[in-house]
C-alpha positions in Angstrom: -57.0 -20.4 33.2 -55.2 -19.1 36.2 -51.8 -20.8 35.9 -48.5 -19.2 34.6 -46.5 -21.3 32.8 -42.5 -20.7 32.4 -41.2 -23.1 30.0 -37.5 -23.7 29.5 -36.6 -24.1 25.5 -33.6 -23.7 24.8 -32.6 -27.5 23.3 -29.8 -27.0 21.1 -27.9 -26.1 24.6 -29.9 -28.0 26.6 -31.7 -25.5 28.2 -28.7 -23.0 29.6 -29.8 -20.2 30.7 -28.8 -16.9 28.7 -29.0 -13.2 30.7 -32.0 -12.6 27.8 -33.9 -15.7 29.5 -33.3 -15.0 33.3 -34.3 -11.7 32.4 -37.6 -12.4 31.3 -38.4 -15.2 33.4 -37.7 -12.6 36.3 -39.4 -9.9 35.1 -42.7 -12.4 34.3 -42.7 -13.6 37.5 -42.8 -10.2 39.2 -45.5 -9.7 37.4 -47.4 -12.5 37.9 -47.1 -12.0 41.8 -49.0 -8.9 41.7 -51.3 -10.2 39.3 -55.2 -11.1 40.3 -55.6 -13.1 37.3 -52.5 -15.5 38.3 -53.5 -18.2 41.1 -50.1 -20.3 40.9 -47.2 -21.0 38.5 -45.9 -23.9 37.3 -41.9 -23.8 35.9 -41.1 -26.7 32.9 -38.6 -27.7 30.3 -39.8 -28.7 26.6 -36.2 -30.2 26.4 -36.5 -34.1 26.5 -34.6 -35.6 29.5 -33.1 -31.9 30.4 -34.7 -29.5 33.0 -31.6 -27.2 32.7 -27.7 -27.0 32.5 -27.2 -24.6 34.3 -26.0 -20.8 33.4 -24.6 -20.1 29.9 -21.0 -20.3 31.0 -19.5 -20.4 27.1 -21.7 -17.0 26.9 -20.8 -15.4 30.0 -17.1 -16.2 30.0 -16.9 -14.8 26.6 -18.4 -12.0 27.4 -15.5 -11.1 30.3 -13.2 -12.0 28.0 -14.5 -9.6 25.1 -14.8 -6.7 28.1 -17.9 -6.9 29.4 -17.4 -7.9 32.9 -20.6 -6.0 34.1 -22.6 -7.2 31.8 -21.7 -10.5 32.5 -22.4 -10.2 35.9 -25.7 -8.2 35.4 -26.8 -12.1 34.7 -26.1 -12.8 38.4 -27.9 -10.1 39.8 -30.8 -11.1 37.5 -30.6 -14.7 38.5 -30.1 -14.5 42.3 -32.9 -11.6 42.2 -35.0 -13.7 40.8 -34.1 -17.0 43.3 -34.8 -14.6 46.5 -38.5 -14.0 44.5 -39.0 -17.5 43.6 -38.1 -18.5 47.2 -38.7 -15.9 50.1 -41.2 -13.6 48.2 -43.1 -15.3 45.4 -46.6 -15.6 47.0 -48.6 -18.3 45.2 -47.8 -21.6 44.7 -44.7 -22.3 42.1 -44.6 -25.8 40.8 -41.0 -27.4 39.4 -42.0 -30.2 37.0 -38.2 -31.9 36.4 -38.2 -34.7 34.6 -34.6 -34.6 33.2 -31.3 -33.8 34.3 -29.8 -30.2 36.0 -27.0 -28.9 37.2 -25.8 -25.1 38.3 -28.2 -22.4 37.9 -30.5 -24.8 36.1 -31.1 -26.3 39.5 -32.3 -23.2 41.0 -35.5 -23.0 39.1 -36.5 -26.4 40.9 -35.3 -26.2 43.8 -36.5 -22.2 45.2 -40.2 -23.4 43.9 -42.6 -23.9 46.6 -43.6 -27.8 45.6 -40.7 -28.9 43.9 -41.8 -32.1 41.7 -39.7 -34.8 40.3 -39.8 -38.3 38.5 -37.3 -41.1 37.6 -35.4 -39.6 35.2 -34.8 -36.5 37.2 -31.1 -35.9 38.5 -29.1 -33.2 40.0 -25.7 -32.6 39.5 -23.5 -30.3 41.0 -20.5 -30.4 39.0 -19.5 -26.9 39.3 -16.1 -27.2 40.8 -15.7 -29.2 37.5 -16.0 -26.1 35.5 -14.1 -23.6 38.2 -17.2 -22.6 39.9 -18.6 -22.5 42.9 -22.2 -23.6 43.8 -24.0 -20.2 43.2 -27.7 -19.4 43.4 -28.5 -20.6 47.2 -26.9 -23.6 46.8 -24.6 -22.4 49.5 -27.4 -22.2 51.9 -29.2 -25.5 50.5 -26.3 -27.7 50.2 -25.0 -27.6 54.0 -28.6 -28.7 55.1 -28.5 -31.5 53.3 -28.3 -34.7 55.8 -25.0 -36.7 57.1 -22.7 -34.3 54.4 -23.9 -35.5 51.9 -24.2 -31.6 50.3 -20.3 -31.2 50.9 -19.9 -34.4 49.1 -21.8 -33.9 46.1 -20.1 -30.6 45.3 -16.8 -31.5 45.8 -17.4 -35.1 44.0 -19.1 -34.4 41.3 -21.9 -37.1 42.1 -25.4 -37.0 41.5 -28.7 -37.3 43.2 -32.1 -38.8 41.6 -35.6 -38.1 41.8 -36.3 -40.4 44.7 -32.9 -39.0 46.1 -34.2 -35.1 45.9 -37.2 -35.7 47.8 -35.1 -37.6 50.6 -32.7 -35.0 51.0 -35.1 -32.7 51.3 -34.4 -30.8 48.2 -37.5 -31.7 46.5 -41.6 -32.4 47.6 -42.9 -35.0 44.9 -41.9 -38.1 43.5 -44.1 -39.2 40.8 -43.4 -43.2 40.4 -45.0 -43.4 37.0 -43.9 -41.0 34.5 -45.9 -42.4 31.3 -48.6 -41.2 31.1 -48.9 -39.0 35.0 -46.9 -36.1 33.7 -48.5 -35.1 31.3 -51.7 -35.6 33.0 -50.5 -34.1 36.1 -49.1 -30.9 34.2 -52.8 -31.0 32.3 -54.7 -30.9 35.8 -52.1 -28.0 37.3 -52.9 -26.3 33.9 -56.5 -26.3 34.4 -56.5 -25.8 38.1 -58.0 -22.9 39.7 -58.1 -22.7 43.4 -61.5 -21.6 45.6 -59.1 -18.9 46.9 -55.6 -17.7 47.4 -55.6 -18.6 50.6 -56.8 -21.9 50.1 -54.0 -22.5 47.0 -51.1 -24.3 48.6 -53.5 -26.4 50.4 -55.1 -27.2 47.0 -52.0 -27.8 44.8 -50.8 -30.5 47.5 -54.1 -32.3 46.9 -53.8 -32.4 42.8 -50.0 -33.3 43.2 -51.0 -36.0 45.7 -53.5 -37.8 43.0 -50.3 -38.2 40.8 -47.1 -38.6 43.7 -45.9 -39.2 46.9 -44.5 -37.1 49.1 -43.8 -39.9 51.7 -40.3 -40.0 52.8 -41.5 -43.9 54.3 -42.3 -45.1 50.4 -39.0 -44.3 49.0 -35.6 -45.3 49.2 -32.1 -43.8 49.1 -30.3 -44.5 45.4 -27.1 -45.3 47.9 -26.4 -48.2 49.7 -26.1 -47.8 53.5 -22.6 -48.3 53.3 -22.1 -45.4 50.9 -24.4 -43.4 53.3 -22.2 -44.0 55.6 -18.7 -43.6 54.4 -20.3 -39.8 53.4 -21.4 -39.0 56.9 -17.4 -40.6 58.6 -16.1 -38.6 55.7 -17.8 -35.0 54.8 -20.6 -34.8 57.7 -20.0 -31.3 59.5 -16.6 -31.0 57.4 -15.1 -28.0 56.0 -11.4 -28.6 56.4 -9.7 -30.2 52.9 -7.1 -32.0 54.8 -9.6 -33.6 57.6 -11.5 -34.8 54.4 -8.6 -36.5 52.7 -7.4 -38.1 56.2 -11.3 -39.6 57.4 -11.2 -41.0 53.4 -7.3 -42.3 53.6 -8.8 -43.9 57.4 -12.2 -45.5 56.0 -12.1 -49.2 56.2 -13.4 -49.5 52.5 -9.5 -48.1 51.4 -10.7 -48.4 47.7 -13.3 -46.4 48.2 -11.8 -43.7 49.9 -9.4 -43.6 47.0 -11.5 -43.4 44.5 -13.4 -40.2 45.9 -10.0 -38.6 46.8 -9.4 -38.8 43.0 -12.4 -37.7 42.6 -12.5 -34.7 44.2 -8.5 -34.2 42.6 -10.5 -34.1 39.1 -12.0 -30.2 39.9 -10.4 -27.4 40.2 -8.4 -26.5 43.5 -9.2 -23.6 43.9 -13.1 -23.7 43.1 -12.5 -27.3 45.8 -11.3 -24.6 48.4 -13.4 -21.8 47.6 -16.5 -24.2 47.5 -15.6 -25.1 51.5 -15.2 -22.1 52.6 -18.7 -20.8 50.6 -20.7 -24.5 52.8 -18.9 -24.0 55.8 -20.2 -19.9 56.4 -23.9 -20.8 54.8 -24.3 -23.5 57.2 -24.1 -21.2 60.1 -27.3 -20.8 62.3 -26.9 -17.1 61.1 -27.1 -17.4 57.7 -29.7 -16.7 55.6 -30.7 -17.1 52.2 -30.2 -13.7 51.3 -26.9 -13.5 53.1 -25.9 -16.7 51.1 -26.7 -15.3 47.8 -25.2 -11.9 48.6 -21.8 -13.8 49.1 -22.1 -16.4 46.2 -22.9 -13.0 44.4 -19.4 -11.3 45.7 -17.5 -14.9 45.4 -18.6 -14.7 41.4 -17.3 -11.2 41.0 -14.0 -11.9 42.0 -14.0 -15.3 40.6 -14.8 -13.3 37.2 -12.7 -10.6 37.5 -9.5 -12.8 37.5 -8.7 -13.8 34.4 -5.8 -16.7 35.3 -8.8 -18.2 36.8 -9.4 -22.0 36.4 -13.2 -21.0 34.9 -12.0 -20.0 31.7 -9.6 -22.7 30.1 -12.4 -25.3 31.6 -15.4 -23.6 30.4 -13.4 -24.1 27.0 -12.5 -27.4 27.3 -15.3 -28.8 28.4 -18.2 -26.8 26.6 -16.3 -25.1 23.6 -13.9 -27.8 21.9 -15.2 -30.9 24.2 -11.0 -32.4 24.7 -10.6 -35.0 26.6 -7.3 -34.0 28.1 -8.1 -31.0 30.3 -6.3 -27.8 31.0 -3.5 -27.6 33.6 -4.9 -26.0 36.4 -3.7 -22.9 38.3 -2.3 -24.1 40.9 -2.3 -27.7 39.8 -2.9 -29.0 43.1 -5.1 -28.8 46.0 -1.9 -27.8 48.5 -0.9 -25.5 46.5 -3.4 -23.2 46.7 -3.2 -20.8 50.1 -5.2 -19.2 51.9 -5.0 -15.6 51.2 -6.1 -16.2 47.7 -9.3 -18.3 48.8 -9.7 -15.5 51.8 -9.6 -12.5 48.6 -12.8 -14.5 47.0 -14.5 -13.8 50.4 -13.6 -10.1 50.5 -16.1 -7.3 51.2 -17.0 -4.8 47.8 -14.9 -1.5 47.8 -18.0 -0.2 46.7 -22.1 -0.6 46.7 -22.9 -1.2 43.7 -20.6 -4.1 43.4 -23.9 -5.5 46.0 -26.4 -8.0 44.8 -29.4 -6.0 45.3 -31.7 -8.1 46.4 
């Protein structure tokens, strides 16, 4: 046939994605782009319930920690490289088939496809801030887009969206209502598929997706409740300020809600809290791009990286290496602690070009 397939198999860490990995996947998909003998691609995980976890953080970390800073952040220039591909220069149709969970880079794959394609047990997380990251990959541009703050909410909280949720928000195309057996009949007729021409693909893909999903904003429904809905818009809509954040939830008429995000959002790390604001407030600007997006999530991660009393590291181990339940103390411990100089030295320039993402 005429179909790539990239399939995601790394179960014993559900799916993380190693530099070896991105690697290839990039360099396959360069390929295929040029290729006459690829119509369309379709992206998949053979890991029950999992599209992808995101980057290998234990691996990465470790590797800064061992001395190998560039090599560690070869894996971002290798991962955002291939996000610009997959979403401003990949020319045939790339289908996401998620049917599990993702979070971090994971989320990338799915999200820069062209026809991103989801069912009921997928779910995106963005927990980064969890881990003392920052939303990387073009989730800086994605994220403020979302409607009525609900972006600026997810990342800060923690909470997740599901399959019906994606295509809502706009992050995804397809919702296919009946997983058993339309998956794997679905992903048998993509398989097989081969389009009259390329110029006709796109047009061709949507019909075979449409015999399997909908992409009907009207036949689906939000996971929240409209009251939820709208304590997120009061709250995080258009919001980039920490302080205005706390004071809309401390003023919200549902007081125990308000709390309970507050605490929430206490949970992460204050600095990646801060830096993560600053990193949705400049890639929601009419001026940003995608590429100007990744090229500071790319500079953001350097810095983040290169400071080794960084949050990242004690909760990368914690959470992923020796699973504790009592977490690390944080530096600093608390959201006001943390000024602004530091969070503006994230956002600095490079001294020099080849600390770019080359895009």
């Amino acid at each position: 046939g005429t179909c790539g397939v990239v399939t995601l198999s790394r179960p014993a860490v559900y799916n993380a994605l190693s530099p070896l990995m991105v690697n290839a996947i990039h360099i396959t998909m360069q390929k295929w782009n040029v290729s006459d003998k690829i119509s369309h691609v379709v992206v998949e995980s053979s890991c029950d319930g999992v599209f992808s976890a995101g980057g290998d953080l234990v691996a990465i970390t470790e590797l800064v920690k061992s001395g190998e800073y560039e090599v560690a952040m070869s894996f971002f220039q290798s991962l955002y490289s291939l996000n610009y591909l997959m979403a401003e220069q990949f020319t045939k149709p790339c289908i996401a088939l998620v049917d599990g969970r993702m979070t971090g880079a994971g989320t990338s794959l799915a999200l820069h496809a062209s026809h991103t394609t989801c069912t009921q047990r997928a779910g995106l997380l963005a927990a980064e801030t969890r881990i003392g990251m920052h939303p990387g990959a073009g989730g800086g541009y994605l994220y403020p887009r979302l409607p009525g703050g609900l972006g600026t909410y997810m990342t800060l909280t923690a909470d997740s969206l599901n399959g019906q949720n994606l295509v809502m928000a706009g992050l995804a195309n397809y919702y296919l209502p009946n997983r058993f057996p339309d998956i794997s009949h679905m992903r048998e007729a993509l398989v097989r598929f081969t389009p009259s021409s390329s110029s006709a693909a796109n047009e061709e893909i949507d019909e075979v997706l449409a015999n399997y999903c909908t992409s009907s904003r009207s036949l689906l429904t939000w996971g929240f409740d409209h009251a939820k809905m709208y304590n997120i818009h009061n709250c995080f809509n258009n919001c980039y300020d920490i302080a205005v954040i706390r004071k809309n939830l401390s003023e919200l008429p549902d007081h125990e809600w308000g709390a309970h995000i507050w605490t929430r959002i206490e949970r992460a790390s204050p600095t990646s809290t801060l830096i993560t604001l600053r990193q949705l407030e400049l890639g929601a600007a009419k001026s940003a791009t995608l590429a100007s997006v990744l090229k500071m999530e790319y500079g953001i991660m350097r810095h983040l990286l290169s400071d080794v009393n960084h949050d990242v590291f004690p909760l990368v181990r914690a959470k992923l290496v020796t699973k504790q339940d009592e977490l690390p103390r944080m530096n600093p411990p608390n959201i006001e602690d943390v000024t602004q100089s530091s969070i503006d030295a994230y956002f600095a320039p490079p001294t020099s070009p080849s600390h770019q993402l080359k895009l």
